[in-house]
C-alpha positions in Angstrom: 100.1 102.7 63.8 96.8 104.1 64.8 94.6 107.1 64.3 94.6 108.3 68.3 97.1 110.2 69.0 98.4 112.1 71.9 96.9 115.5 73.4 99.9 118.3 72.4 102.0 119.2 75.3 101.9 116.5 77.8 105.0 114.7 79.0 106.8 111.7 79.9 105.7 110.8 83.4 106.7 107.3 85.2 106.8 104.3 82.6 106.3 100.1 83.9 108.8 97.6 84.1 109.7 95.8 80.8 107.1 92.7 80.6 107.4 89.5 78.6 105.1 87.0 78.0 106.0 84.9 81.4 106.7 88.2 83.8 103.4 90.3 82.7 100.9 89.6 85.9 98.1 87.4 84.8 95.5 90.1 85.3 97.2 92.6 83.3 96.1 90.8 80.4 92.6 91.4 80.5 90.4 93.9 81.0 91.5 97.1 82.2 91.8 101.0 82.2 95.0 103.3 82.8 93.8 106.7 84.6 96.0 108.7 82.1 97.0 109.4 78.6 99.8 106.3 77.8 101.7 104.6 75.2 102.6 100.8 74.6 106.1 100.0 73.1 107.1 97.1 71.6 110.9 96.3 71.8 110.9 92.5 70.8 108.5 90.0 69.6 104.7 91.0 69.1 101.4 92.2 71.2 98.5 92.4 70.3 96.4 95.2 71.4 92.4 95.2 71.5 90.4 98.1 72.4 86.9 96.1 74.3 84.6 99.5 73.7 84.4 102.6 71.7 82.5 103.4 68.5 86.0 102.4 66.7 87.6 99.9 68.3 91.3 99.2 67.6 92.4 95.4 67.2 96.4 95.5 66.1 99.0 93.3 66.0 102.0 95.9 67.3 105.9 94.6 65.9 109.4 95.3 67.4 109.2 99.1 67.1 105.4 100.0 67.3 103.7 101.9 69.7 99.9 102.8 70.1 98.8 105.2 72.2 95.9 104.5 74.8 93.4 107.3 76.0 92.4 107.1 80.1 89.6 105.5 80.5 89.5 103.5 77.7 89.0 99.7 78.3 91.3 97.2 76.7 93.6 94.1 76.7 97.0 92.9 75.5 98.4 89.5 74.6 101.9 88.7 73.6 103.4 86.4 71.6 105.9 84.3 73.5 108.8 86.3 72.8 107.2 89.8 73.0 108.6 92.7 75.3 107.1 95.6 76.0 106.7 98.5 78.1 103.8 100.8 78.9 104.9 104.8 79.3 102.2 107.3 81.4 101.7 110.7 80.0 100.7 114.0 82.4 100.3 117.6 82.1 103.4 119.7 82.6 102.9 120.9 86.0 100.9 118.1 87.3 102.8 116.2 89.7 104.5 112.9 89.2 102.7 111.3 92.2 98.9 112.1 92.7 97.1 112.4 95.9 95.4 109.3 97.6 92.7 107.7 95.7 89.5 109.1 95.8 87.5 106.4 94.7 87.6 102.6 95.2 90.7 101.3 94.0 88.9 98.4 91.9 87.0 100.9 89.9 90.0 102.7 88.7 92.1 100.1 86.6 89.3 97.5 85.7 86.0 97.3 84.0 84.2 95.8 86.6 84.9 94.2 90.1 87.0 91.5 90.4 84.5 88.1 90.5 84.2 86.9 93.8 85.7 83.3 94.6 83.0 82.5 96.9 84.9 80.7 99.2 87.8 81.7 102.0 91.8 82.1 101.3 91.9 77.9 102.1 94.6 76.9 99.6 97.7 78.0 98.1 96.2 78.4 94.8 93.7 80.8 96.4 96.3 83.0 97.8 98.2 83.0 94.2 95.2 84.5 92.8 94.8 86.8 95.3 98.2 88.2 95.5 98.4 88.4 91.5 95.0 90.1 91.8 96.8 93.0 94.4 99.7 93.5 92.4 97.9 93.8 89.4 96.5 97.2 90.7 100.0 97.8 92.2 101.7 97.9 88.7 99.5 100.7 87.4 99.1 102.6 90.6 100.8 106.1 89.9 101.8 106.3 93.9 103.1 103.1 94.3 104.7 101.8 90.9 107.6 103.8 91.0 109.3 102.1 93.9 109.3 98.9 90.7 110.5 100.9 88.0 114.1 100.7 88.5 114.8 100.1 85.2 114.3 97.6 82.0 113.6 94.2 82.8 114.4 95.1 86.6 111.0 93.4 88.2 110.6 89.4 88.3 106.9 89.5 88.8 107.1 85.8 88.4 109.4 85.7 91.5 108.0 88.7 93.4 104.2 87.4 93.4 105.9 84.2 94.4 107.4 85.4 97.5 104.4 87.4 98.6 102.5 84.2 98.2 104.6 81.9 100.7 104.5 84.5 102.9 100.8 84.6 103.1 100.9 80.5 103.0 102.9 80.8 106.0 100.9 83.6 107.6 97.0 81.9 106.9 97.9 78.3 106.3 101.2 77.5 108.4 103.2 76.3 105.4 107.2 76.0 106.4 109.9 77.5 105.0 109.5 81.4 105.0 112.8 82.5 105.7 113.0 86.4 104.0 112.8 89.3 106.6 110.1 91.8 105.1 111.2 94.7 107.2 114.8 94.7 105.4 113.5 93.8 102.0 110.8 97.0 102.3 114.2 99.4 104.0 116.0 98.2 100.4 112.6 99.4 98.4 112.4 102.2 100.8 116.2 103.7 100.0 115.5 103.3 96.3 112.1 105.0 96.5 111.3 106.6 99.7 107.7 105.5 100.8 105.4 108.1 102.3 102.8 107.7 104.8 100.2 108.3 101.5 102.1 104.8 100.0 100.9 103.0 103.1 97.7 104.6 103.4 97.3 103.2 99.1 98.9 99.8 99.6 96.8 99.2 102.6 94.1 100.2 100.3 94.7 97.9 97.8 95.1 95.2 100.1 91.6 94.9 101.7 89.6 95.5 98.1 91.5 92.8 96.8 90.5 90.4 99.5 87.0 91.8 99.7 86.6 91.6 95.9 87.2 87.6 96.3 87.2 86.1 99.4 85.3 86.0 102.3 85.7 83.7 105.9 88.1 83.8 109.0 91.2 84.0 107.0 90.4 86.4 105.0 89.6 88.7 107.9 92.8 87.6 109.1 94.7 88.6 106.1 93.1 92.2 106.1 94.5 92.5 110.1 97.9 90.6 109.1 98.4 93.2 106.6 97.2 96.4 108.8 99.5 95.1 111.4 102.5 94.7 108.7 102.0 97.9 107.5 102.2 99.5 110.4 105.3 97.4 111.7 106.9 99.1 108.5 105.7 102.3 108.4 107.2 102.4 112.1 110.8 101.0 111.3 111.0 102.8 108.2 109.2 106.1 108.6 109.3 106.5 112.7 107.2 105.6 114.9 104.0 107.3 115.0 104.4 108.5 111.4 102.0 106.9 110.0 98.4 105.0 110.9 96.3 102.9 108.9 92.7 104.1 108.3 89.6 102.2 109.5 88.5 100.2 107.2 85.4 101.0 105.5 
């Protein structure tokens, strides 16, 4: 389908969850950037693809069966029809590893265009708290360290439901909404036995986490969301790693 095509001699490395036009995180649809060479795959339905820069931008409509390969680096945007699925699979060198080191460089930087836009306002409302949990798990999805423990396999990831969970927790945690019932610890040790997490998955989540909430938000919940989630982490990292295995940075 298109004139770019992959370097010779690189190889299959980690590939996302199957997305439809319902489970594909808001975000994802817009403007962003993978780190590595990658290809999108269509298995049902229809995407469109849209390169956003370049001297010879690509804008394709992709069928069942059609793949286009995306360069690193390269900013771009996807919109499927309503009963599209698709798949995105990352590329690497032969002997470079399946998980990279920590990030080097501010994790909003790497997968967008441009800083998220600032709300201007605190997390005061459960719509705020939406946004800013689809905004996390955005980056989540194409981070190479931390993706894997949601590839499982086809169709395996409700994003709908999962972004929904997070969200009442952090209702229950900044706004004292009811009704939050699920023990994180034992839904992280069932994540944790399928794909061990490491002290640098902490250390990338946590990351995450607070440039998320300062990319938007700003006021006394917010703040408390950034120590909520160091505490959390560290609560985890404790049960599931040992104690003392892990410590969250300071926070820049």
């Amino acid at each position: 389908m298109s004139a770019v095509l992959l370097p010779v001699g690189l190889v299959e490395g980690r590939r996302t969850p199957v997305f439809d036009d319902e489970t594909l995180p808001g975000p994802l649809a817009r403007s962003h950037r993978t780190t590595v060479w990658a290809t999108l795959h269509v298995e049902a339905g229809s995407v469109r693809y849209a390169d956003i820069e370049g001297d010879e931008r690509r804008d394709e409509r992709l069928e069942a069966g059609d793949h286009i390969v995306i360069p690193p680096g390269l900013g771009h945007e996807v919109d499927p029809s309503t009963d599209a699925r698709f798949f995105v699979q990352f590329h690497r060198e032969p002997a470079a590893p399946l998980v990279p080191g920590p990030a080097e460089e501010p994790v909003r930087a790497r997968y967008r265009d441009a800083p998220w836009e600032h709300r201007g306002r605190d997390l005061d409302s459960p719509e705020e708290i939406l946004e800013m949990v689809t905004r996390q798990y955005a980056d989540v999805v194409q981070d190479d360290l931390l993706a894997p423990a949601f590839t499982i396999g086809p169709g395996h990831v409700d994003w709908q439901a999962l972004i929904g969970s997070i969200a009442d927790y952090w209702n229950h945690v900044l706004l004292y909404a009811p009704g939050y019932e699920i023990d994180a610890i034992e839904a992280h040790r069932k994540v944790h036995e399928r794909s061990p997490l490491t002290p640098e998955a902490f250390d990338r989540w946590l990351l995450i986490f607070r440039d998320t909430v300062d990319g938007g938000w700003s006021g006394p919940n917010a703040e408390i969301a950034k120590k909520r989630a160091t505490g959390m982490a560290r609560a985890l990292a404790n049960r599931l790693l040992g104690r003392g295995a892990w410590a969250p940075a300071p926070a820049r």
